[in-house]
Each structure stands twice: as C-alpha cells, then as structure tokens.
C-alpha positions in Angstrom: 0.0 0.0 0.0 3.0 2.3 0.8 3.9 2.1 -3.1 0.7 3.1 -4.5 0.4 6.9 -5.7 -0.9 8.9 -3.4 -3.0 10.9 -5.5 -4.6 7.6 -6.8 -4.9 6.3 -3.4 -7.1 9.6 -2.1 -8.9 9.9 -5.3 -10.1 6.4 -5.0 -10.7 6.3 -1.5 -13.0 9.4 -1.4 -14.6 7.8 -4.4 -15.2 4.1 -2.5 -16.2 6.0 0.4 -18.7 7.7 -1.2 -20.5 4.8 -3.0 -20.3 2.5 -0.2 -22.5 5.9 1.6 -25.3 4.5 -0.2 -24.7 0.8 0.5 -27.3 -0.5 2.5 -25.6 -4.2 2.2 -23.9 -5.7 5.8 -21.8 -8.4 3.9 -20.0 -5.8 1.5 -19.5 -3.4 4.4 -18.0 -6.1 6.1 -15.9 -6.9 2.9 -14.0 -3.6 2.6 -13.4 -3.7 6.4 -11.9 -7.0 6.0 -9.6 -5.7 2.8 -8.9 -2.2 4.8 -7.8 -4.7 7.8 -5.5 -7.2 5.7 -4.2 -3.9 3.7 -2.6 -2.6 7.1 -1.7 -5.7 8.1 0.3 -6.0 5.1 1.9 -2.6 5.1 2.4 -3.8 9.0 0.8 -0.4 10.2 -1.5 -1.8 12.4 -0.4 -0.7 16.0 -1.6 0.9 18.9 -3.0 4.1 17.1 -5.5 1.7 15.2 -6.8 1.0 18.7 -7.2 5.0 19.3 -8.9 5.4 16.2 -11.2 2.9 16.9 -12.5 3.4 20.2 -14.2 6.5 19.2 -15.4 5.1 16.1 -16.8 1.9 18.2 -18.9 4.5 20.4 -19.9 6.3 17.4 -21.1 2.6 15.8 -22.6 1.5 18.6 -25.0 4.5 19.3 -25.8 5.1 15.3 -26.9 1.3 15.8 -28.8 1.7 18.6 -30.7 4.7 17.3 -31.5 3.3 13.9 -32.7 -0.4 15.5 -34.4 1.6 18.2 -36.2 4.6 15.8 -35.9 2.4 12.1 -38.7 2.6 9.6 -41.2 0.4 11.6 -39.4 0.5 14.7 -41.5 2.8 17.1 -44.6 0.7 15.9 -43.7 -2.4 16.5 -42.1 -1.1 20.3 -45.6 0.9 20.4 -47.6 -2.2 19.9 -45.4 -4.9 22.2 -43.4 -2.9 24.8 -40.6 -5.5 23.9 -37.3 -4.1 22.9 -37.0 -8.0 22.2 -39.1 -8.2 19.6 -37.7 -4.9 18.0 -34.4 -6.1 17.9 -35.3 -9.2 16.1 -37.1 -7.5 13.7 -34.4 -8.9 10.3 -35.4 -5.2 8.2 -34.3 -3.1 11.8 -31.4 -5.1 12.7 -29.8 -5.6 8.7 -30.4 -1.5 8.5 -28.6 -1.0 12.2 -26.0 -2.8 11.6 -25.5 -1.6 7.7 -25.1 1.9 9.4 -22.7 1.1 12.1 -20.6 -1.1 9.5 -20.7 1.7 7.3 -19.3 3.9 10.4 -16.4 1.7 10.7 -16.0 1.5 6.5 -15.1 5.0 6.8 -12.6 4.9 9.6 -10.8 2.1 8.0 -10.6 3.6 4.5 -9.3 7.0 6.4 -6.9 5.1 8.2 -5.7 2.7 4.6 -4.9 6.2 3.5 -3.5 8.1 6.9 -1.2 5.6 8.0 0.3 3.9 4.6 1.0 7.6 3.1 4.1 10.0 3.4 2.6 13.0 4.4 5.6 14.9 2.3 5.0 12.2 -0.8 1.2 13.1 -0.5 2.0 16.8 -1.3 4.9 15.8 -4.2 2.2 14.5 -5.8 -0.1 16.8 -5.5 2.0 19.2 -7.1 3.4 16.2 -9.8 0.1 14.7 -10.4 -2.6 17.2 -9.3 -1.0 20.5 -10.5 -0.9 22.0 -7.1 0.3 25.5 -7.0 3.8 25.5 -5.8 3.4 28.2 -3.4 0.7 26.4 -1.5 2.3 22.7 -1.4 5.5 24.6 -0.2 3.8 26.4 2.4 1.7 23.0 4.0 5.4 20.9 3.8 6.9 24.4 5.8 3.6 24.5 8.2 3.8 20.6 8.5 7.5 20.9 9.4 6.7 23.6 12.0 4.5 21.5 14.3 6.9 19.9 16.3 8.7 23.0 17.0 5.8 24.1 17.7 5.3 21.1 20.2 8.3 21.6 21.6 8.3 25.6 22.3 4.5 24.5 23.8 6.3 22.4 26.3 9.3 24.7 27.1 7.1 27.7 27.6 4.9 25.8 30.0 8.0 24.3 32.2 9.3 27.6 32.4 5.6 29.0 33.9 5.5 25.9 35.9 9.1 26.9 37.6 8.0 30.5 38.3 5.0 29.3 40.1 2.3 30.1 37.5 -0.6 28.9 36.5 -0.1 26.6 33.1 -3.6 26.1 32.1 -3.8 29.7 30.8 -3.8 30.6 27.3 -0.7 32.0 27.4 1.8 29.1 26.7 0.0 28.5 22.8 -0.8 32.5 22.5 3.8 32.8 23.1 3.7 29.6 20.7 1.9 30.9 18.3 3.7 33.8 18.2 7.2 32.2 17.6 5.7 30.1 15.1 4.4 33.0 13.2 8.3 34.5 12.9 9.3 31.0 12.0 7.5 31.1 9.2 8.0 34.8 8.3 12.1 33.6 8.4 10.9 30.5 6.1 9.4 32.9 3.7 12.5 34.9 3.7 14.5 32.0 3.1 12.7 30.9 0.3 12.8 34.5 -1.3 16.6 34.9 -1.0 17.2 31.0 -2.2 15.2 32.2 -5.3 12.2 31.1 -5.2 9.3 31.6 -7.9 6.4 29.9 -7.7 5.4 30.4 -12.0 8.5 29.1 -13.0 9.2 25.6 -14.4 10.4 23.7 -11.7 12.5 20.1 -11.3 11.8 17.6 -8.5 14.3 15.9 -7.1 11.3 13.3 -5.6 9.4 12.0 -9.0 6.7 10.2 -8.6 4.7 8.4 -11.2 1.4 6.5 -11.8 2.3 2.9 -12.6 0.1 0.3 -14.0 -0.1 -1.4 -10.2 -1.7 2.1 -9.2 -4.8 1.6 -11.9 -5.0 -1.7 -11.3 -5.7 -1.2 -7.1 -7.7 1.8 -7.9 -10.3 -0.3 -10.6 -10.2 -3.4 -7.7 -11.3 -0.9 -4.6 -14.0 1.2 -6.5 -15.1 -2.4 -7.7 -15.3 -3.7 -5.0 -17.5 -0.5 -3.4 -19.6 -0.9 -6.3 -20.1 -4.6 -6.0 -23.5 -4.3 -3.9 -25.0 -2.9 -6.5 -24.9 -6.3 -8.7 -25.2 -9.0 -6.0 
C-alpha cells in the first residue's frame, strides 16, 4: 500500500467511500473492512494508534446502531404495539439496517486510516503538485507549516515548564498564545529564506522526488471502486 500513488490512493478512496455511503448491504461493508484490515496488516501499520482510532469510532457505531434499531422505519410501531425491545431487535429489516449503518461507520474509519497511516505525508503533497497540478506556493507552504509543528510542540512544552518553575498557572492561554507567536516568525524567516534562495512559484520547476502512476496504481484503484460498487450487482 505504501507504493501506491498517493494521489490515486485519495482519489479512489474518497470515491469508494462515497458509493459504499449509499450501501445499505452488511456483507459488503464487512468486505472492505476486512480488505482495509489485511491492507494494514500488510503494510504492518497496524499498531496501537488503530486502537485510538477505533474506540471513538466503536462509540460512534454503537449509538448510530442503537438509534437506527431503536427509531428504524417500523421500529417505534412495533415497540408501540409490544413494549418488547426483544421483539424490536429481532425485527431482520431493523437489525440488517442498524447494523448496515454502524458497519458503514467503521468502513469509513478504516478507508481513512488505509490512507493516513500507509502515506508520506511529504509524498502526499509531491504529488499533489506532480500529479494534481498543485500551485507551488501552497504545497511549499503546508510541507513548511507541516514541518513547523513539532517546534511548535516543543516551544509549547518549554514555555509551560518555564511557567510551571515561576510558580504560574499553566492552564492559561498564554503558553499556545507565546507559541503561536514564535511560530508566526518561523514562518516569516521561512518565507525569507525561500525568497533569498530564489524562489518563484510560476517558474518551471524540477523535483528531485518524481513520482509516477504505474500500472499497479490503476490496477488497485479499478479493484477498490469495484469492490465499493459490487452491492449494487449481488
């Protein structure tokens, strides 16, 4: 997964993402989970930030499927007319759309994360500028901003041991208000830099990092949004 072009890889999850929205199918759901899952496994990302993705997105699941089993098409009249959340829940139309929804939940989060943690954030915006015709000026500034944070981090933390040693308060605003105010010269000194190294952002420029669409790239791309799409047929 770390090989595929990131372009292609955001393009064609935002598309699978947005056909499987419309899914109302459990097993295919369950299908691009399982691919998302073996994907990571494969690109051995899964760790313990999977686990801190999904515990929100468990909660999340959980009370989507709750409300749909619980206020479904013919929910309320069915609890209306037995005063059994028994017999609700083993209503097969209530249950097949609660759990579509909450799979669908945990679709998402795996297709962000298939993306998130298999792509170079720095690759990502090479090829944005090789691929998606990015303006220059912008990709260079989110590479110089994304650079920035820990700095950013790190002033964060001094300025808050150095209130903490004077005896003052730390959960004032004032640590991040002094941070952000160091970062803002940072980046006035990157712009600087950038303007005395020469830059232009309408000249033709060379990339030392070239990235390419290969043939593996289509191939993945025509397998996911297949795959998304494959409800639709069985």
């Amino acid at each position: 997964m770390k090989q595929i072009n990131p372009s292609v890889k955001v393009i064609t999850i935002l598309v699978s993402a947005l056909i499987i929205s419309f899914s109302p199918s459990v097993l295919w759901n369950a299908i691009i989970i399982a691919i998302c899952f073996v994907s990571l496994l494969a690109s051995r990302c899964l760790s313990r930030k999977v686990l801190n993705v999904l515990l929100p997105a468990t909660l999340a699941a959980l009370s989507i499927f709750m409300a749909m089993l619980l206020h479904g098409s013919n929910s309320e009249e069915v609890f209306e007319s037995s005063g059994n959340f028994l017999v609700v829940s083993s209503s097969a139309s209530n249950m097949n759309d609660a759990m579509a929804v909450a799979l669908r939940i945990y679709a998402y989060v795996f297709l962000g994360m298939l993306f998130s943690f298999t792509t170079n954030p720095q690759a990502f915006v090479y090829s944005l500028m090789q691929q998606g015709h990015l303006d220059a000026k912008f990709a260079y500034g989110v590479l110089a901003a994304w650079n920035l944070l820990p700095m950013i981090k790190r002033e964060y933390g001094q300025i808050k041991l150095a209130l903490e040693i004077r005896g003052l308060k730390t959960w004032s605003t004032k640590p991040l208000f002094t941070a952000l105010v160091n970062a803002m010269h940072w980046a006035e000194n990157v712009a600087m830099a950038m303007e005395s190294k020469g830059f232009d952002e309408n000249a033709d420029r060379t990339y030392y990092i070239k990235l390419s669409v290969r043939y593996y790239d289509f191939i993945w791309a025509i397998f996911m949004i297949a795959v998304s799409m494959a409800w639709i047929w069985f």
